[in-house]
N, C-alpha and C positions, 0 to 999 in steps of 0.2 A: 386513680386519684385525680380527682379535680385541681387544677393549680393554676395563678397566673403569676406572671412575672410583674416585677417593681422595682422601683427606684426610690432609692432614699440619699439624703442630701449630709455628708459629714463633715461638718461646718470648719475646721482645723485646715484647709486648705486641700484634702484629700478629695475635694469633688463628691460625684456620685459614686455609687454604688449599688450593683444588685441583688435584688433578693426574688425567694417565690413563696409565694403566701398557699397555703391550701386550707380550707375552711372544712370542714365536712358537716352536714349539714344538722348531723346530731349533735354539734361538737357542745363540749363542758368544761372545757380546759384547751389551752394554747402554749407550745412552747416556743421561743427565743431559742433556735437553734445556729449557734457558733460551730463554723470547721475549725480541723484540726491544721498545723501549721503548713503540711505540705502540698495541700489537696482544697481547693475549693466548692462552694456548695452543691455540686453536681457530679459529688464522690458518690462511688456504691454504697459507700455505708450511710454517705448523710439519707440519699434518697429514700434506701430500703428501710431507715430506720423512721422517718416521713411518712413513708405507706403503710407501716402498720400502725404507726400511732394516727394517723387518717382512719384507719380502717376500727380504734378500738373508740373514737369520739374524740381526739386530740388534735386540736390545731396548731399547723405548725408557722413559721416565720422561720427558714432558712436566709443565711446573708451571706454575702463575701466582705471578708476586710481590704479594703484598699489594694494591700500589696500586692494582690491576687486579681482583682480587676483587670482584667488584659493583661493579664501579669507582667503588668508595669515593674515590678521589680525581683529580685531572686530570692531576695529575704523579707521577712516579715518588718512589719512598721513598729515605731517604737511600741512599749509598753503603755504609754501615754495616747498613742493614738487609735490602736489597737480596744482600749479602755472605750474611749469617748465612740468609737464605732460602736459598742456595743449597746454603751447608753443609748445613743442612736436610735438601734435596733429596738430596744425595748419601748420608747417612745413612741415608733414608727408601730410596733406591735400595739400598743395600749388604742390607738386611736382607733386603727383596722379593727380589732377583736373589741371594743367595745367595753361591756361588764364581764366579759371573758376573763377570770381568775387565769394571769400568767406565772406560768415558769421559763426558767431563764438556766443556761448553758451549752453543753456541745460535748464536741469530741475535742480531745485533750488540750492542748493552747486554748484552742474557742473555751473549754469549760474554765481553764485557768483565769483567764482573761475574764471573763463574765464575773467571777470569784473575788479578782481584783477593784473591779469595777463597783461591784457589792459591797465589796468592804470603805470603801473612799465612801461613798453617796448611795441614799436611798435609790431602789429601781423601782420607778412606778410600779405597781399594780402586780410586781411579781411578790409570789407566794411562798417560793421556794427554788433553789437549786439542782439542776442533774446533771451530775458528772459524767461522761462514759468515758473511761479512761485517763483520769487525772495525771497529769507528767509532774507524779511527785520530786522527782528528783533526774538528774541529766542518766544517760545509758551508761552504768558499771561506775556509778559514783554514789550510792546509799547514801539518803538526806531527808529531813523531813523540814530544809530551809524553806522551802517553795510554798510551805504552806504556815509559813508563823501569818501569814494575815487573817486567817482563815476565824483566824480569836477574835475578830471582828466582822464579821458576817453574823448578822441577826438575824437568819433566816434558816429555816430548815432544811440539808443535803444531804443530798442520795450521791453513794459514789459506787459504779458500778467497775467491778476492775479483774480481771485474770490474772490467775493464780503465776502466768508466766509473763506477765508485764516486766520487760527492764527497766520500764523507765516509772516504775512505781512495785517496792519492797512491799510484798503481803504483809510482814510482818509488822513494817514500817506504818503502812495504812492501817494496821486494827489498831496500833499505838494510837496513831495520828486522831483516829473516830474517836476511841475511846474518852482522848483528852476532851476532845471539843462535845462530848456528852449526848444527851437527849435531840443535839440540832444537827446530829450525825447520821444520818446508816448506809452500814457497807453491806454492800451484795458482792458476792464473788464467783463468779465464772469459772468454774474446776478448768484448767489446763487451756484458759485461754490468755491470748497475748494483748499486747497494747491495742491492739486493732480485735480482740475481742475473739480473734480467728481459734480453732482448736485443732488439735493434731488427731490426727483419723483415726489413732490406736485410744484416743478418749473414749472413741462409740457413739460417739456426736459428729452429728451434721453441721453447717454451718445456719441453716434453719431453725434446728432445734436452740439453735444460741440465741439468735434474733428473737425468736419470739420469746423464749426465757428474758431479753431484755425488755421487751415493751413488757411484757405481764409483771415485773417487776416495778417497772416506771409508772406505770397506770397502777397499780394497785397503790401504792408508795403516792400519787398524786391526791386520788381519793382520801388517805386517810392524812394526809393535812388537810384537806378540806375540812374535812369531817371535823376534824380537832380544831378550826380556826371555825366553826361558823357560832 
């Protein structure tokens, strides 16, 4: 996968920050890719997940938040600031990719956060949301609090989630989709966790996960296209 790195500027006093842009050269769609809280964008998951949507015509925009930047701190940056990084990101993505139809999320905080961000203010040119791993709710505290903003996102979301996530109730999420209606769908990963991983005795690979996610996210991108042109 082709990639170069960047810099983007988040105006809130957090300085720069980096990102790596990968373009493929069939590409038809782009996403605005947010890490998850503990891991910055040079996790195995964000990459691997990078390479095969490079590989299906998907362009991606990985970033880091501030906090994570030289990891200048241990914890994450407010709600507020974490937001406007993301706006950022999508900005900084609109120019780069052009007429490029964006989407916009991540892996769990990053998807949260992009979700928040959504619901305050329009995001340029994105199309739609993908979740991987939504942190509906904190570990061994079932809630469907984390997501009352979600009643205001006008946008259509993909939530992709394992049946063994603590930090998100199966049952909680078909509830949760079901309310917010036709601007919802859930994918579910049989016996995988918040990080999407699966236990051996499933019969699955960690391969066979990955690529059930992009085939999912790519198909699912497609047919908002299709419904919005």
């Amino acid at each position: 996968m082709d990639a170069r790195e960047h810099k983007m500027h988040v105006s809130d006093g957090a300085g720069d920050v980096s990102s790596i842009i990968a373009t493929p050269p069939d590409a038809w769609a782009a996403y605005v890719f947010a890490h998850g809280a503990g891991a910055d964008m040079h996790h195995k998951f964000i990459e691997e997940t990078s390479a095969l949507l490079f590989d299906a015509g998907v362009a991606t925009f990985r970033y880091n938040f501030p906090y994570m930047e030289g990891r200048r701190r241990s914890r994450p940056d407010s709600p507020a600031r974490l937001e406007l990084t993301v706006e950022t990101a999508v900005r900084e993505a609109k120019v780069e990719f052009g007429e490029l139809p964006l989407f916009a999320g991540g892996k769990s905080m990053g998807g949260r956060m992009t979700s928040q961000a959504a619901a305050r203010a329009v995001l340029p040119g994105v199309r739609g949301l993908i979740f991987l791993g939504f942190p509906l709710h904190p570990h061994k505290s079932p809630s469907t609090a984390r997501a009352a903003h979600l009643d205001r996102v006008n946008l259509p979301m993909l939530f992709v989630q394992g049946t063994r996530d603590n930090l998100a109730d199966v049952t909680l999420m078909r509830e949760m989709c079901s309310a917010l209606g036709s601007r919802a769908t859930l994918h579910v990963i049989e016996h995988g966790d918040h990080s999407l991983a699966v236990l051996k005795r499933s019969g699955r690979t960690a391969e066979d996960v990955m690529n059930e996610l992009r085939d999912t996210a790519v198909t699912w991108m497609r047919q908002v296209l299709e419904a919005t042109q």
